[in-house]
N, C-alpha and C positions, 0 to 999 in steps of 0.2 A: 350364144350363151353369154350373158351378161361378166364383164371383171369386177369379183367383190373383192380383190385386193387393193390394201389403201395406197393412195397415192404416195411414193418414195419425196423425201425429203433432198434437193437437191443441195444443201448446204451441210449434212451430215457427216461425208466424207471429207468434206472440208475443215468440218471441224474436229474431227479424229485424228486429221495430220496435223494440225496445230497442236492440239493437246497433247500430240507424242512428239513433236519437235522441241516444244515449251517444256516436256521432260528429259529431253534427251539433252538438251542446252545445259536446264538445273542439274542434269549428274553430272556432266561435264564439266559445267566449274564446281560443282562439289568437289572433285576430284583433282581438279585442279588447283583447287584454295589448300585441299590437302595437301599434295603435291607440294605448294609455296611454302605453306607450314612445317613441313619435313624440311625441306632446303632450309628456311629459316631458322628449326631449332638445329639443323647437324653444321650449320656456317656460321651463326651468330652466338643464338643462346648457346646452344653446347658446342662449340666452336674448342674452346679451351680441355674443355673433358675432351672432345675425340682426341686432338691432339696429343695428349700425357697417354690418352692407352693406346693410338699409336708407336709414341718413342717405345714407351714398356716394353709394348712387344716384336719391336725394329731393333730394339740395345739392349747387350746383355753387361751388367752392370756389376764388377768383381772386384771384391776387395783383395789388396794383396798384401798379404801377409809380411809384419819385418820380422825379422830374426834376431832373437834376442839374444842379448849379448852373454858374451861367456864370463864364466867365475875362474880366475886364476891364485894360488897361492903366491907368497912374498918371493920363490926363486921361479915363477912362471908354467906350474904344473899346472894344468888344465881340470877342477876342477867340478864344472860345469858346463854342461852345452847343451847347443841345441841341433836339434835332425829334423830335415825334412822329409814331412809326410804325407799323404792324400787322403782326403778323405771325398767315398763318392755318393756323389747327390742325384735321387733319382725327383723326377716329375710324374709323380701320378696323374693328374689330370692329361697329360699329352699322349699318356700311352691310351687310357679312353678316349681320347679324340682319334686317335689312329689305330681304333678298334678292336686293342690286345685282346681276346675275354679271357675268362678268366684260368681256365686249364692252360694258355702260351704263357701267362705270367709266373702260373703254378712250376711251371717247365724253367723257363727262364731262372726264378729265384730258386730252385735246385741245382740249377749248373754255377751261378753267382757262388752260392755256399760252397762249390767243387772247389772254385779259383779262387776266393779265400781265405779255407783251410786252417782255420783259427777258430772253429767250435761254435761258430754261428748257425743257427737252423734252417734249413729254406722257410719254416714257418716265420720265423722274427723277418726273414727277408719280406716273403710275399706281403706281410702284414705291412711293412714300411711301402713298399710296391702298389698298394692300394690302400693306405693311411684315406682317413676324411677328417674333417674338422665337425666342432659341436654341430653345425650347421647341416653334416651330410654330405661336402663337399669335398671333393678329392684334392687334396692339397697341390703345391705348383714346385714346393720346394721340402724335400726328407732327408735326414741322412739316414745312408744304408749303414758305412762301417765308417768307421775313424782310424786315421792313423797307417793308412796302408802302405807299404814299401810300393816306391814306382813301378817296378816288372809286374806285381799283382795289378794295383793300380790299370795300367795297360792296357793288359791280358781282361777286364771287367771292361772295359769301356770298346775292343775291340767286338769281342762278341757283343756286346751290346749294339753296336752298328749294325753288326752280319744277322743276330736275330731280329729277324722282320714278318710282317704278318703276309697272307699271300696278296700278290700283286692282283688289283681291281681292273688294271687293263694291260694290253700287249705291252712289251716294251718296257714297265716301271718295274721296279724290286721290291715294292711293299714296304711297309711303314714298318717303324721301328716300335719293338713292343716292348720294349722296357728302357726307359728313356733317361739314358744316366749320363752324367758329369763327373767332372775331377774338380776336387777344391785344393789348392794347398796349405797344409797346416805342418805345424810344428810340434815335436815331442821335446822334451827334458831327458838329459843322461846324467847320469854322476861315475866320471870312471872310475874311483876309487870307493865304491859303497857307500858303506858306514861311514867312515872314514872323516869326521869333522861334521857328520851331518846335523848336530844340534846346531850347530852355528851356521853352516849353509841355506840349513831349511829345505823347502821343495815348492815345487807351483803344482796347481789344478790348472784342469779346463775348462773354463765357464762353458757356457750355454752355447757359445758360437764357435765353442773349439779355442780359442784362445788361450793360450801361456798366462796365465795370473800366481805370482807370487801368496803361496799359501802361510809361510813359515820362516822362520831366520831372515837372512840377508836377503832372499829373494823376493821375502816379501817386502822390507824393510828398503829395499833400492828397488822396488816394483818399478818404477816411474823411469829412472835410470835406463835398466834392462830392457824391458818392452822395445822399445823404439816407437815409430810411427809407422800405420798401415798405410798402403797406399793404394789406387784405385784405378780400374782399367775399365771404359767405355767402349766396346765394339759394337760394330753391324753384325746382324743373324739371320740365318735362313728361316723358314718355317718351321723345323725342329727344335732351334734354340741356340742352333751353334753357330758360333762366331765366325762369318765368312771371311777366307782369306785372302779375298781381294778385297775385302773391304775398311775403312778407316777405324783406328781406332785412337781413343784421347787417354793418354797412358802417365798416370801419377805414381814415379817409383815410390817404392815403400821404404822408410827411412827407417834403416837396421840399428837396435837398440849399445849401449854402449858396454862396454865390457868392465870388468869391475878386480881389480888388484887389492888383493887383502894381505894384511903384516903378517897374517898365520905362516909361518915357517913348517912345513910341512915334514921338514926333519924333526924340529922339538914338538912339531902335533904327534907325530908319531911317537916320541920316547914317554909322552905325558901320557896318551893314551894304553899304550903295555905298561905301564908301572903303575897307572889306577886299575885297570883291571886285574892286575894280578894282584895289587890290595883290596879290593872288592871280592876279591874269590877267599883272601888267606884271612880278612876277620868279617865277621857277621855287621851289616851296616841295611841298615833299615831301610834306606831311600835311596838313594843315588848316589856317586861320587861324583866331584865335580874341581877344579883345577885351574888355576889359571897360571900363564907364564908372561911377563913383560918386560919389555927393555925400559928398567928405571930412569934411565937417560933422554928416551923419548915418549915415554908412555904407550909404544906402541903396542900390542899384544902380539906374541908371536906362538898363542898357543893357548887354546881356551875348549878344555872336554866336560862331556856331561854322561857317565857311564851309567846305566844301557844305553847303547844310539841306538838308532832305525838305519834303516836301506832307505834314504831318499827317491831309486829307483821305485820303491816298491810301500809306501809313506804308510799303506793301512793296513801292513800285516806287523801282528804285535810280534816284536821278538824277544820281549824280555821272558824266560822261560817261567817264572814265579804264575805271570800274569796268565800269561797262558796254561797254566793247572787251575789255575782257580776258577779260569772261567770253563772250563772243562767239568766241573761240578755239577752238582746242582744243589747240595748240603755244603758248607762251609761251618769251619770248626773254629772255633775261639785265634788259635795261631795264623786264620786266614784274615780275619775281619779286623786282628790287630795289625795286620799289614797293610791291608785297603786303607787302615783309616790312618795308617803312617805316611802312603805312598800317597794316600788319593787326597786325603784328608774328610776327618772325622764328621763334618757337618755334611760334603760331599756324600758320601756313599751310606746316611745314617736310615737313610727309609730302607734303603737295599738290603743291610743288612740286618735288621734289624732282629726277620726272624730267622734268622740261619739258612734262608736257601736263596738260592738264584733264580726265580720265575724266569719261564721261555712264553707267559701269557702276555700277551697286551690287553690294560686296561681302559678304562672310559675315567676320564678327571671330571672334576667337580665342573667345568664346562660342559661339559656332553661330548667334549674330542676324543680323540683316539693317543691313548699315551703308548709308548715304546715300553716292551716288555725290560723289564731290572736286567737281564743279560744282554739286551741292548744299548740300554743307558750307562750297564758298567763298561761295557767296550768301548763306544765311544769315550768316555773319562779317560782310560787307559791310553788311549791313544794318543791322546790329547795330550799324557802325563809323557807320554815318552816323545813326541813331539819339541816339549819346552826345553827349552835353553835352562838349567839349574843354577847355572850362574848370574844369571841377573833377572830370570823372573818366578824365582822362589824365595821365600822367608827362609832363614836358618835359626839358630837359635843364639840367644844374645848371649857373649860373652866377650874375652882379652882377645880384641882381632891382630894387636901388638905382638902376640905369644908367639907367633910364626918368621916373627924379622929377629936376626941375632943380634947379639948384644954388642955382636964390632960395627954396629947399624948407630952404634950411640945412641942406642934408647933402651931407659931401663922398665924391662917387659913389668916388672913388680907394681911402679908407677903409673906408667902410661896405661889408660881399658877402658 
């Protein structure tokens, strides 16, 4: 029987292994040009960028807090101080990297709320526990509480170690599912209260926890007080935490300066009971306010401004007046002549205008969002019992001679 199959090409296999060698070569340096191009951009072009987000995450990089200087009176009474406090910082993004979900965190920020014991929710906790930014991204850096005493302090960062998620192989103890820190910061005391406080003042705490002079002398010697922060570079483990075998590049923190004032704390005190016992025995509109000085040296050894505040405590109103009124929500003729005595009359003229105290917030002529009238009188009040009366109020003009006696050799009749 005849072959009607056609003759095989003896060159065809030949030319199949060329075409697949000739392709196997071209991916080969495809891969390989890519290969160069990676080395290229992670060594050269971004050579610099890997580097900075290695250090980041090799150094953990702490400010250290100074310690602001203290306030002492003219015979060395203390004042003012300061306490140190902690406040602790959780990383949300690292407890999703080490797989917290979300019921361990829920758990975790209930026992945190246990050991701080200061009326915090586990809800405000968890919330800070898995914070995200506009973006959706879970934050690196939160504060949980502020201001905590060291044993609690501790006692949060302890269990925070010991809570861990289950270990993925033999032998590990699992990742740590709420991933917290200690910062140290500082609070303000005043151990005598009230006690001089128009002239003392008080400090806030900015944004980063910081001691900043709000009022009086603290604010007035801010720059004094403060001191300088200083800064601590250490090595980290994969957690975050500063290994203790490892170096660290250590900038004390340079503690602020302490601050001696003329006020005599004996004649503050006799100034203080004898204006308010004249304050209580005639009807006085505003304030009383006092000063004492050594003619001889100008010094002042004694300067009141009756009501004062609790500088411990700067935004609760204590003058009892203020606090009925804003207790209201109708004010009568004898209130609004008081606001407009105390607060002054162009101050508080929209507020009172129709006799009541809105608890509404309105929309201004912007389109913003304005603070309800018992918002805006609160803060004024505050504000009002804040100031110093003696030098940053108007009085009323008249014989400021009428006060000095006449074995002063000046005749009050002449001199005004």
């Amino acid at each position: 029987m005849a072959n009607t199959q056609p003759p095989r090409n003896p060159n065809l296999k030949s030319n199949v292994r060329i075409r697949t060698v000739i392709a196997v070569a071209f991916f080969t340096l495809a891969c390989f040009g890519i290969l160069v191009y990676q080395l290229y951009a992670l060594q050269l072009r971004d050579a610099e960028h890997y580097r900075t987000e290695a250090v980041t995450q090799q150094l953990q990089d702490t400010e250290l807090p100074a310690t602001r200087g203290n306030i002492y009176s003219a015979n060395g009474k203390l004042l003012a101080k300061s306490n140190t406090v902690w406040n602790i910082i959780a990383d949300p993004a690292q407890s999703e990297k080490n797989g917290a979900t979300e019921t361990e965190i829920r758990t975790g920020a209930e026992h945190i709320a246990e050991l701080l014991n200061d009326g915090t929710s586990a809800d405000d906790i968890y919330a800070k526990l898995t914070a995200r930014n506009k973006n959706g991204e879970l934050y690196q850096y939160r504060v949980v509480a502020q201001n905590v005493e060291k044993p609690v302090a501790d006692a949060i960062i302890e269990y925070s170690k010991s809570y861990r998620t289950a270990p993925k192989k033999e032998g590990e103890t699992g990742y740590r599912i709420a991933v917290l820190s200690t910062e140290q910061s500082t609070t303000r005391s005043y151990p005598y209260g009230a006690f001089a406080s128009s002239v003392i003042g008080f400090c806030n705490n900015d944004e980063n926890g910081k001691l900043v002079g709000a009022y009086g002398l603290e604010k007035y010697y801010d720059e004094t007080l403060a001191g300088t922060p200083g800064r601590s570079v250490a090595e980290t483990d994969v957690y975050g935490n500063a290994l203790a075998a490892g170096q660290a590049d250590v900038h004390e923190a340079i503690d602020g300066n302490n601050l001696t004032l003329t006020i005599d704390e004996n004649v503050q005190s006799i100034v203080e009971e004898y204006l308010t016992e004249a304050m209580n025995t005639f009807t006085v509109h505003g304030r009383g306010s006092a000063i004492v000085m050594n003619v001889k040296t100008g010094a002042i050894l004694a300067m009141a401004s009756i009501e004062q505040f609790d500088p411990n405590d700067p935004y609760k109103i204590t003058d009892t007046k203020m606090t009925d009124i804003l207790k209201k929500e109708e004010i009568d003729a004898n209130d609004i002549d008081w606001l407009e005595g105390r607060l002054g009359e162009k101050a508080v003229a929209d507020i009172v205008a129709d006799g009541k105290i809105s608890r509404e917030k309105t929309i201004g002529e912007d389109g913003k969002e304005v603070a309800s009238e018992y918002t805006q009188l609160q803060g004024m009040m505050r504000e009002a019992q804040w100031k110093n009366k003696n030098i940053t109020e108007l009085y009323m003009p008249g014989s400021v001679f009428k006060l000095i006696p006449a074995s002063a050799g000046l005749d009050s009749g002449v001199m005004s």
